[in-house]
PyMOL Python script that loads the backbone (N, CA, C, O; Angstrom):
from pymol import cmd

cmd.read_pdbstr("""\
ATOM      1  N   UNK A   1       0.596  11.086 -28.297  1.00  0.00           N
ATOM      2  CA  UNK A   1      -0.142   9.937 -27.837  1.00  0.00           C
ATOM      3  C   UNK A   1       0.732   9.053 -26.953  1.00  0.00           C
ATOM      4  O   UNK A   1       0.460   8.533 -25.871  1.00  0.00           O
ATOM      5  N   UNK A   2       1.910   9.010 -27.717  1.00  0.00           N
ATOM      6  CA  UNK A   2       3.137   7.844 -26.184  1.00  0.00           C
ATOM      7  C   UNK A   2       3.072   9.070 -25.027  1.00  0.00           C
ATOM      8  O   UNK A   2       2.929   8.763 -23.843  1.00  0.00           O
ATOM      9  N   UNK A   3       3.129   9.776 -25.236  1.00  0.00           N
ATOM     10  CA  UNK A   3       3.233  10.805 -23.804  1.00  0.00           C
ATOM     11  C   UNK A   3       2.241  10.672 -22.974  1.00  0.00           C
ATOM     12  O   UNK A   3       2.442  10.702 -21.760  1.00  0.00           O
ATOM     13  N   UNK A   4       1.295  10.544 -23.382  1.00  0.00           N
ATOM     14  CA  UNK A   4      -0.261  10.172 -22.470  1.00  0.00           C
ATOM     15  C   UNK A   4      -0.237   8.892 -21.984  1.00  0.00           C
ATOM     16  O   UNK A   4      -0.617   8.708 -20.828  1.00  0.00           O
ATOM     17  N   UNK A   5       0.230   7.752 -22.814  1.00  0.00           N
ATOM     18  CA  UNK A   5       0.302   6.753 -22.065  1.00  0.00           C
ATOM     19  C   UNK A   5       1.561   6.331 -21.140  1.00  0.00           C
ATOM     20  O   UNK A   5       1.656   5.341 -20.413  1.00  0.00           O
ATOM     21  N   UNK A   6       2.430   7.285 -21.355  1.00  0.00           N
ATOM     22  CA  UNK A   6       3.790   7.027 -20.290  1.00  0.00           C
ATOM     23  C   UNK A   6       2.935   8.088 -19.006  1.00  0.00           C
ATOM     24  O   UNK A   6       2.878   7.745 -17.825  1.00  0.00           O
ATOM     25  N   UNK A   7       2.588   8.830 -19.311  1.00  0.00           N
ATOM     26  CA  UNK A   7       2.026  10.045 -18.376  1.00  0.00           C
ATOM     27  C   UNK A   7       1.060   8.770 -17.190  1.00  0.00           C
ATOM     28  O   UNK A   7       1.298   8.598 -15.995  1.00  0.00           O
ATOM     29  N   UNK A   8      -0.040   8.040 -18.051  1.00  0.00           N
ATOM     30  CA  UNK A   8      -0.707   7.037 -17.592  1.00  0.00           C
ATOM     31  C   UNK A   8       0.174   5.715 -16.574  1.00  0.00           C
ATOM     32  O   UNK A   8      -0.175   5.010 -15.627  1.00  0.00           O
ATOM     33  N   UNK A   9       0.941   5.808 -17.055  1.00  0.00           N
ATOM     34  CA  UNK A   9       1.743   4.360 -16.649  1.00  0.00           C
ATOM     35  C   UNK A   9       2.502   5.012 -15.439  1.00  0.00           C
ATOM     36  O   UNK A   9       2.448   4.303 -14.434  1.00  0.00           O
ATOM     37  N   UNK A  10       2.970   5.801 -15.335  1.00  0.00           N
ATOM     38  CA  UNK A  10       3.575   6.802 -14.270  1.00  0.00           C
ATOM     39  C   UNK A  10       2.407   7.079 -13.369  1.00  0.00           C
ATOM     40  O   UNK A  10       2.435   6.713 -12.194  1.00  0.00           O
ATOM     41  N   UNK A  11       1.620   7.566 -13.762  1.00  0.00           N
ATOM     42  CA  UNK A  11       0.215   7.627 -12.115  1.00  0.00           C
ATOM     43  C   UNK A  11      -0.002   6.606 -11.844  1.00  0.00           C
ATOM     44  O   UNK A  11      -0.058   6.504 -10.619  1.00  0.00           O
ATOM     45  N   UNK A  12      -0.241   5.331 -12.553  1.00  0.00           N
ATOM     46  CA  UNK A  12      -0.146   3.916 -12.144  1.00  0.00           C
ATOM     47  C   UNK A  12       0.851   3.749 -11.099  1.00  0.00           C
ATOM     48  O   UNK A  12       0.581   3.339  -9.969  1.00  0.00           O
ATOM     49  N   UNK A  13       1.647   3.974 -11.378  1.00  0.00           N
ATOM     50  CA  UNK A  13       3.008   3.232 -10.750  1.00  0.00           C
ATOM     51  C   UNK A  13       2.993   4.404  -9.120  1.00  0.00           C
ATOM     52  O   UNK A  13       2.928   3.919  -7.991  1.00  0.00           O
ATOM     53  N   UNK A  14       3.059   5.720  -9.353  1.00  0.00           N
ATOM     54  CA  UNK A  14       2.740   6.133  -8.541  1.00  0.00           C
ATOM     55  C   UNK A  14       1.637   6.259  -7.017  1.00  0.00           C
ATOM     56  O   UNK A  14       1.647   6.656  -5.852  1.00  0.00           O
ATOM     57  N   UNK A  15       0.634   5.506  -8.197  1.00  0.00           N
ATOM     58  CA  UNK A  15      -0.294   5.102  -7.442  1.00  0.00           C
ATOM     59  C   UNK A  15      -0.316   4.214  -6.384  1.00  0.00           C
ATOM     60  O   UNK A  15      -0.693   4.431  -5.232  1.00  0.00           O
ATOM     61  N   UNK A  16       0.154   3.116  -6.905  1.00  0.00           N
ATOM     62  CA  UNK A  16       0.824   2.210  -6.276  1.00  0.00           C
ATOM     63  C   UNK A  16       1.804   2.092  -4.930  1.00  0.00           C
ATOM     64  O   UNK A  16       1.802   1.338  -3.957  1.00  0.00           O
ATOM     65  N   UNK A  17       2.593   3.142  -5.328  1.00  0.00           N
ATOM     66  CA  UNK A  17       3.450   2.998  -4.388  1.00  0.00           C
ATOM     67  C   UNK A  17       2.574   4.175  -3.327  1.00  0.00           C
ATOM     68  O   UNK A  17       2.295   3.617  -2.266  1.00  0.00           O
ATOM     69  N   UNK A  18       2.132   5.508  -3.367  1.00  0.00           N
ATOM     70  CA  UNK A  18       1.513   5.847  -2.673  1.00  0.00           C
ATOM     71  C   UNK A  18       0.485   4.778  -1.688  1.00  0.00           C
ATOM     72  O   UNK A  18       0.625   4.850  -0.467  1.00  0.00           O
ATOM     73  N   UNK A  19      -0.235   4.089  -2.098  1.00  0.00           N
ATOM     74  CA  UNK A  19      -1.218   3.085  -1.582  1.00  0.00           C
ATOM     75  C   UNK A  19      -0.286   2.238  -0.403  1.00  0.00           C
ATOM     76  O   UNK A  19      -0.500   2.092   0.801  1.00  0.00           O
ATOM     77  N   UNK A  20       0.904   1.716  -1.324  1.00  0.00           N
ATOM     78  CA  UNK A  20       1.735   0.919  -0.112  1.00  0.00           C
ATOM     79  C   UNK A  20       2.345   1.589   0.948  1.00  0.00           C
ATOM     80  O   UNK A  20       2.422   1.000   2.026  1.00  0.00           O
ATOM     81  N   UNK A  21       2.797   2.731   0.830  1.00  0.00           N
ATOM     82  CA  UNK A  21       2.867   3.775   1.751  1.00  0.00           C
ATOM     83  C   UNK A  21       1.997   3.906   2.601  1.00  0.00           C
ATOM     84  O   UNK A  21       2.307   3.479   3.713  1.00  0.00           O
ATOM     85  N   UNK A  22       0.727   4.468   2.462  1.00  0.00           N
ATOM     86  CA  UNK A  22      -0.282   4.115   3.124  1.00  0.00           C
ATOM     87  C   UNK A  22      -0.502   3.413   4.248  1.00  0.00           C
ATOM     88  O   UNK A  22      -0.703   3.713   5.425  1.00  0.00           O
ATOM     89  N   UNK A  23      -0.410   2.286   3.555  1.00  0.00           N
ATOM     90  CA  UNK A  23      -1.157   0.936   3.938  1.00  0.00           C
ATOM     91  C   UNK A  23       0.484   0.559   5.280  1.00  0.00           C
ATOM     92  O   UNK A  23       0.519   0.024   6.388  1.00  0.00           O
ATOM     93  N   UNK A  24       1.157   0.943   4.725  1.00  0.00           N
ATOM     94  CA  UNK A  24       2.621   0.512   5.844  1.00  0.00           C
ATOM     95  C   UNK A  24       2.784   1.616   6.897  1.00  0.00           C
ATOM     96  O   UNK A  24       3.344   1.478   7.985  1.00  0.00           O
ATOM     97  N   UNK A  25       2.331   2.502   6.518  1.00  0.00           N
ATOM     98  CA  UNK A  25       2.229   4.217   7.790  1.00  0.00           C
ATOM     99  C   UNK A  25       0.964   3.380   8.754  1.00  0.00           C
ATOM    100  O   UNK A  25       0.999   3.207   9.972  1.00  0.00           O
ATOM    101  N   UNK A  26       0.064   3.016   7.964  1.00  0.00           N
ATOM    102  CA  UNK A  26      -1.305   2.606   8.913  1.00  0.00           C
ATOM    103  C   UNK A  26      -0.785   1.158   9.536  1.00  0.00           C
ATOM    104  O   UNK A  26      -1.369   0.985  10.606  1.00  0.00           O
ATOM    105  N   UNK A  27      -0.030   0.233   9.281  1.00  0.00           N
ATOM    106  CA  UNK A  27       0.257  -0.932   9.750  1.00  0.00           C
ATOM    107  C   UNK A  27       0.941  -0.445  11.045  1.00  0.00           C
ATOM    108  O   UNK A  27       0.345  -0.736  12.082  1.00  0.00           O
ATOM    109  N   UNK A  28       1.980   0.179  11.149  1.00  0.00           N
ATOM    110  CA  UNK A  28       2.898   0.468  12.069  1.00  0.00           C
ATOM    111  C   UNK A  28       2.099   1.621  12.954  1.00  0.00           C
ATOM    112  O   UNK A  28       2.281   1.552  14.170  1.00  0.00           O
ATOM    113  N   UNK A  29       1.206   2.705  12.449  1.00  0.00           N
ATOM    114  CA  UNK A  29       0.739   3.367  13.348  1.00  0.00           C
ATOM    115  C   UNK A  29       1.103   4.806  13.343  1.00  0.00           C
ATOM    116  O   UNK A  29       0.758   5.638  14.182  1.00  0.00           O
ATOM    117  N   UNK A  30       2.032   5.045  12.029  1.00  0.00           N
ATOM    118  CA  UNK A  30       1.996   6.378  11.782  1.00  0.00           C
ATOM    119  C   UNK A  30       1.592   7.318  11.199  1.00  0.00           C
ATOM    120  O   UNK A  30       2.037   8.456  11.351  1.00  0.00           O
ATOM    121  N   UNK A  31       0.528   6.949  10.305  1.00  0.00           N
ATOM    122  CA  UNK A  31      -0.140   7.621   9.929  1.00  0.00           C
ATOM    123  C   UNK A  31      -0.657   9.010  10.054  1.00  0.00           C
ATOM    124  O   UNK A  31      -1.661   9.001  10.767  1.00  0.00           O
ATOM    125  N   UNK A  32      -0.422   9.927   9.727  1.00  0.00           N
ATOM    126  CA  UNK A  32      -1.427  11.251  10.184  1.00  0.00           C
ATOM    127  C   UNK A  32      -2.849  10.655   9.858  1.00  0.00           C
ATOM    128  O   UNK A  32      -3.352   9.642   9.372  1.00  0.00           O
ATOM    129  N   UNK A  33      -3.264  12.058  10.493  1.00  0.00           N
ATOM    130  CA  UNK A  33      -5.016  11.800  10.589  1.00  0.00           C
ATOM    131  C   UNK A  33      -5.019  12.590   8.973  1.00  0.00           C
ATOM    132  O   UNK A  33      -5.117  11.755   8.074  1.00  0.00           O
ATOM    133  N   UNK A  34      -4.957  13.561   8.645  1.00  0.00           N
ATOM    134  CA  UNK A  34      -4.506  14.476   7.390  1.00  0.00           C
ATOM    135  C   UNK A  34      -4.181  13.788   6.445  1.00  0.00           C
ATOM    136  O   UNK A  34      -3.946  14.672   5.621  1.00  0.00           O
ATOM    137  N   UNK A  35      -3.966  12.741   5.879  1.00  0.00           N
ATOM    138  CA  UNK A  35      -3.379  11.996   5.230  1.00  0.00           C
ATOM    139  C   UNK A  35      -4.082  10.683   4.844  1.00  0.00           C
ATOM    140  O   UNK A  35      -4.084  10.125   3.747  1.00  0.00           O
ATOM    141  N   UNK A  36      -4.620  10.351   5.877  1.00  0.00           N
ATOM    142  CA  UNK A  36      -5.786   9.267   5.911  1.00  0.00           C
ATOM    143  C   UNK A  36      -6.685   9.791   5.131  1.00  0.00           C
ATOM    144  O   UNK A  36      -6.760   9.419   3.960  1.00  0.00           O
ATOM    145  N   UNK A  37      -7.601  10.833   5.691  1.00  0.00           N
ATOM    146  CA  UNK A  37      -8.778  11.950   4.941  1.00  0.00           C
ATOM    147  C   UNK A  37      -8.272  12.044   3.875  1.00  0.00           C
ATOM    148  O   UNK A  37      -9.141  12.121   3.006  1.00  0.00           O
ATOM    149  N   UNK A  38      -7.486  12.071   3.568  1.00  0.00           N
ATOM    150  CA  UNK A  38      -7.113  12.359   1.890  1.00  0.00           C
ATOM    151  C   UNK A  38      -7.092  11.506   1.560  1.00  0.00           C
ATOM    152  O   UNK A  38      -8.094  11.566   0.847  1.00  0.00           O
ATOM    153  N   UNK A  39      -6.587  10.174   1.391  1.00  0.00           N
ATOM    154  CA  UNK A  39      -6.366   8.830   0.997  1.00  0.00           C
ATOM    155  C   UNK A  39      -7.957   8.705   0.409  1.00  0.00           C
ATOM    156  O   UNK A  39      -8.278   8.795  -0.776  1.00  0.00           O
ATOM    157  N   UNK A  40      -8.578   8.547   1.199  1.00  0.00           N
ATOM    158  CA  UNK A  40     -10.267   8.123   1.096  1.00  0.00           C
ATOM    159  C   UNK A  40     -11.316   9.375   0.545  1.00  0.00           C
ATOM    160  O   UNK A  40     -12.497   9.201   0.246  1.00  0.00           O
ATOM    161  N   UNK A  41     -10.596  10.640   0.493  1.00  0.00           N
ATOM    162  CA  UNK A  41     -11.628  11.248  -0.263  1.00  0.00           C
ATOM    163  C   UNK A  41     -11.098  11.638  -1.664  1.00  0.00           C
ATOM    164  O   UNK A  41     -11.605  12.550  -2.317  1.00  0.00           O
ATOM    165  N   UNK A  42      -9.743  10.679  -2.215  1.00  0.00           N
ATOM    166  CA  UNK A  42      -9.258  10.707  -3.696  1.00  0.00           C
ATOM    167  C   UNK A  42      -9.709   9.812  -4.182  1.00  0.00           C
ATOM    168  O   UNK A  42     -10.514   9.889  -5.110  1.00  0.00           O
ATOM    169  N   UNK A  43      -9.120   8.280  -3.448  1.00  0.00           N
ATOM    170  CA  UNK A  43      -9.260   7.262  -4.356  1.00  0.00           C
ATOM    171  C   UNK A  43     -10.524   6.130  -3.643  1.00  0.00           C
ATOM    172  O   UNK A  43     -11.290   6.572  -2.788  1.00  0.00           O
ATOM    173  N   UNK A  44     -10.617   4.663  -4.109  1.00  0.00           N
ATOM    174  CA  UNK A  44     -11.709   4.448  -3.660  1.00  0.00           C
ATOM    175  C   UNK A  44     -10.937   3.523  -2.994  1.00  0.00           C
ATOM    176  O   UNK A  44      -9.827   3.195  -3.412  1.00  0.00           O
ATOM    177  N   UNK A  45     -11.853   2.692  -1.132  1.00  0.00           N
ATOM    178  CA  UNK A  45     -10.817   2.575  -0.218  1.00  0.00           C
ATOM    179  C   UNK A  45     -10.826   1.444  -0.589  1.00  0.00           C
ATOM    180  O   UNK A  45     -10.292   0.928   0.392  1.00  0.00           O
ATOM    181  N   UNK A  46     -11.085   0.378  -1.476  1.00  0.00           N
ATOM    182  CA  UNK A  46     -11.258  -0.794  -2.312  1.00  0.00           C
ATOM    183  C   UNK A  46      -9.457  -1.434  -2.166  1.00  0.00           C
ATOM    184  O   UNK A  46      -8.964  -2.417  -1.613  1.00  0.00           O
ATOM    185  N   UNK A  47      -8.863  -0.225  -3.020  1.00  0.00           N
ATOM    186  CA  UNK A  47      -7.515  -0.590  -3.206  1.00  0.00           C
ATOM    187  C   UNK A  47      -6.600  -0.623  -2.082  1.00  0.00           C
ATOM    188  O   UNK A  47      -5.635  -1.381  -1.981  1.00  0.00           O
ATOM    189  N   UNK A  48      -7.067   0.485  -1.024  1.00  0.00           N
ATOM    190  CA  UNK A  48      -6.657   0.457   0.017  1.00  0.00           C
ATOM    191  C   UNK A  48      -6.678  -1.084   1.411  1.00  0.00           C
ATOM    192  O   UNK A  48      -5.764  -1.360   2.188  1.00  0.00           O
ATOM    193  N   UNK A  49      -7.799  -1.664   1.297  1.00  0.00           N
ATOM    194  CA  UNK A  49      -8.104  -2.822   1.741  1.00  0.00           C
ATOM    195  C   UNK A  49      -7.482  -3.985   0.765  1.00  0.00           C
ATOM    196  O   UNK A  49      -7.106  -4.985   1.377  1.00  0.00           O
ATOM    197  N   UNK A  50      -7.338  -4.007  -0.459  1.00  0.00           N
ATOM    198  CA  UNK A  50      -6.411  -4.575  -0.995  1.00  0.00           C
ATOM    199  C   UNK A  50      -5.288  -4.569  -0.612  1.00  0.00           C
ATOM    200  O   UNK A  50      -4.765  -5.597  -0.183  1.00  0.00           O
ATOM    201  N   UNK A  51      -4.776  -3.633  -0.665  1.00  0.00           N
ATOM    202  CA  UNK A  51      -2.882  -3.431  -0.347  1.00  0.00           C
ATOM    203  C   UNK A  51      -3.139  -3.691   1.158  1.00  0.00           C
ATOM    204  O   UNK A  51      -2.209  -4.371   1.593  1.00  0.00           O
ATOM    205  N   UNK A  52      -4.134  -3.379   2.199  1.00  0.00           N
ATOM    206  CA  UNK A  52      -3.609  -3.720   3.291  1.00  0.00           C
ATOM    207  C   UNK A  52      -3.446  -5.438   3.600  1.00  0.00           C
ATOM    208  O   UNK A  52      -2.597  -6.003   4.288  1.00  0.00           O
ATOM    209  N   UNK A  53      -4.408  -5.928   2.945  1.00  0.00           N
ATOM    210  CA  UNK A  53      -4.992  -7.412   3.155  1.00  0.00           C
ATOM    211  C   UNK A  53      -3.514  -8.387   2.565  1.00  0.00           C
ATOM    212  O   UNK A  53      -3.214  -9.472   3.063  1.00  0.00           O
ATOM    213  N   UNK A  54      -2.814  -7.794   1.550  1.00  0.00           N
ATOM    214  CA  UNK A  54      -1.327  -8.343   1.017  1.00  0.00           C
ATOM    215  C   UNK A  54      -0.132  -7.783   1.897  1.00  0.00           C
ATOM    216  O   UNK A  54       0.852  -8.479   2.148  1.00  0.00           O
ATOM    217  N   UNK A  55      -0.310  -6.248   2.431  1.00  0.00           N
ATOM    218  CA  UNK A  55       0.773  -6.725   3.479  1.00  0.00           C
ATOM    219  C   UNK A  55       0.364  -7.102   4.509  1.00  0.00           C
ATOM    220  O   UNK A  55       1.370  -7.490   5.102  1.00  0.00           O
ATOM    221  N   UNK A  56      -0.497  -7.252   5.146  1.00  0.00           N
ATOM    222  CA  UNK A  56      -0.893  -8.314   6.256  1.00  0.00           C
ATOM    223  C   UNK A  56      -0.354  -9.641   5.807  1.00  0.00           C
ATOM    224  O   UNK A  56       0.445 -10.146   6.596  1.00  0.00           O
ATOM    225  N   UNK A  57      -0.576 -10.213   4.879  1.00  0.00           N
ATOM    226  CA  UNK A  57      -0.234 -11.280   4.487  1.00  0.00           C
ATOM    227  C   UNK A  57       1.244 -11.735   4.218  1.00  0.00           C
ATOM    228  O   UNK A  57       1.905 -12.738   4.488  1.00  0.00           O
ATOM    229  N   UNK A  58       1.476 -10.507   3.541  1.00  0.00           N
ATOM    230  CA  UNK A  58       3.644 -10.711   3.182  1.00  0.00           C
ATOM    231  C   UNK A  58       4.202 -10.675   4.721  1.00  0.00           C
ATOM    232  O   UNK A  58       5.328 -11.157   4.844  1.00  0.00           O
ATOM    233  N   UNK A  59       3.697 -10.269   5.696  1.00  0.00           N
ATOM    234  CA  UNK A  59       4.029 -10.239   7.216  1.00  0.00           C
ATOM    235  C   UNK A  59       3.803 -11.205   7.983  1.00  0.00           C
ATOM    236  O   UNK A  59       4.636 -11.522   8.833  1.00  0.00           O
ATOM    237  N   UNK A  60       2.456 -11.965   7.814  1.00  0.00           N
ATOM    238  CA  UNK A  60       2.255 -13.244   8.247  1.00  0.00           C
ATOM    239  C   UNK A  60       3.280 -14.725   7.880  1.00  0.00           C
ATOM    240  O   UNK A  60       3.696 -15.774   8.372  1.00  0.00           O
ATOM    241  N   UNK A  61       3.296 -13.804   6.528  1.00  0.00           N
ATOM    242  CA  UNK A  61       4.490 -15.167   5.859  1.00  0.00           C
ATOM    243  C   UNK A  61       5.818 -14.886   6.617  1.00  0.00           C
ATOM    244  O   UNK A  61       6.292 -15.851   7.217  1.00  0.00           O
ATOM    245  N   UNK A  62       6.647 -13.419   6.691  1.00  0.00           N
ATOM    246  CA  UNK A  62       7.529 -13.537   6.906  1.00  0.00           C
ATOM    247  C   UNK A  62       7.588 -14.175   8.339  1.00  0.00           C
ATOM    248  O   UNK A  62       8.290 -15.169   8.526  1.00  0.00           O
ATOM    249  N   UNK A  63       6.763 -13.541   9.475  1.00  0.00           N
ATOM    250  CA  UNK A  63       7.057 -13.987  10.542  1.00  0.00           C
ATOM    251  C   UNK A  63       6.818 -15.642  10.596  1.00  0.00           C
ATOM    252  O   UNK A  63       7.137 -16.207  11.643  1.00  0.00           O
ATOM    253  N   UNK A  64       6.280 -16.412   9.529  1.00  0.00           N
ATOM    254  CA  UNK A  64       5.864 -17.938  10.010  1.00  0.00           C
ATOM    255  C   UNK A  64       7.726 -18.298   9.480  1.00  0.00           C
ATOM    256  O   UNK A  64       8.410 -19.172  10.013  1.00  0.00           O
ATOM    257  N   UNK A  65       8.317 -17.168   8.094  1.00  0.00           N
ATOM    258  CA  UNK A  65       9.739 -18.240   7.831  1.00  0.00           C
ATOM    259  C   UNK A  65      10.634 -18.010   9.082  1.00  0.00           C
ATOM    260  O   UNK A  65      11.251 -18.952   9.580  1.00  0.00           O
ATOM    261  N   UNK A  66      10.700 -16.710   9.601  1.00  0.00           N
ATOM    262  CA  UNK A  66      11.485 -16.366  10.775  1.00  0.00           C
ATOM    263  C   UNK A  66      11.479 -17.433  12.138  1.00  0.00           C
ATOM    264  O   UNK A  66      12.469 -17.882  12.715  1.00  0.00           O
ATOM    265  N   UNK A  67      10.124 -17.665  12.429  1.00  0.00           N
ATOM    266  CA  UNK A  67      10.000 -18.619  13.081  1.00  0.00           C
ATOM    267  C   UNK A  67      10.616 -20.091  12.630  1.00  0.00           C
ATOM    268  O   UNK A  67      11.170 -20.875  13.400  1.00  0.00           O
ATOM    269  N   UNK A  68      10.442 -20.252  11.493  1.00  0.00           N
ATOM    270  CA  UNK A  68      10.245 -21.641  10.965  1.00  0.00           C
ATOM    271  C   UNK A  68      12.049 -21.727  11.460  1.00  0.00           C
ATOM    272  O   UNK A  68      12.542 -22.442  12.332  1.00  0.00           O
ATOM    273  N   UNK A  69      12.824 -20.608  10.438  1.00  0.00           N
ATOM    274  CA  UNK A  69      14.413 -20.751  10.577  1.00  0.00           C
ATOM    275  C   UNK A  69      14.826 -20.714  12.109  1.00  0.00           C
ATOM    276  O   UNK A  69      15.891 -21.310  12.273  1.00  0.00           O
ATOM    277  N   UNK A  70      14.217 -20.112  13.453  1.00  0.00           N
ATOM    278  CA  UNK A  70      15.116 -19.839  14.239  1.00  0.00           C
ATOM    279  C   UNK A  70      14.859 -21.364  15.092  1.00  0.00           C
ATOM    280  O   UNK A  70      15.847 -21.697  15.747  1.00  0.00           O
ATOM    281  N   UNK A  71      13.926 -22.121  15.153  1.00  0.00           N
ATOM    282  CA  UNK A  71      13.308 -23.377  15.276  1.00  0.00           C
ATOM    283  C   UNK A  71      13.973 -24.641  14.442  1.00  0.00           C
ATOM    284  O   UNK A  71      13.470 -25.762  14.516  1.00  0.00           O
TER     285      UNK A  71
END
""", "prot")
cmd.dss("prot")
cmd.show_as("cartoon", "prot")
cmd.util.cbc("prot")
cmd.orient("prot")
């Protein structure tokens, strides 16, 4: 039974970081096309618009401190 839920907590975590992967290949523009199609015919693109909508956002912030410091 701990094995199933470490097994669980590990696709979580995996999950995760796959998604941010994702979401940072598609920000910058590298994405395969192969890779996309898969993204969206595993999981639902819910999470995907999530993770993109937070790094859009962790990027907006950084570039407003970058600005803020070189100013």
């Amino acid at each position: 039974m701990v094995v199933k839920e470490n097994n669980d907590t590990n696709r979580k975590k995996f999950a995760l970081i796959d998604r941010m992967q994702s979401g940072l290949a598609a920000l910058i523009g590298i994405q395969s096309s192969q890779k996309h199609q898969n993204d969206f015919e595993q999981n639902s693109p819910w999470s995907y618009i999530t993770m993109g909508i937070l790094l859009i956002s962790g990027f907006i912030i950084l570039i407003l401190n970058i600005v803020q410091w070189v100013i």
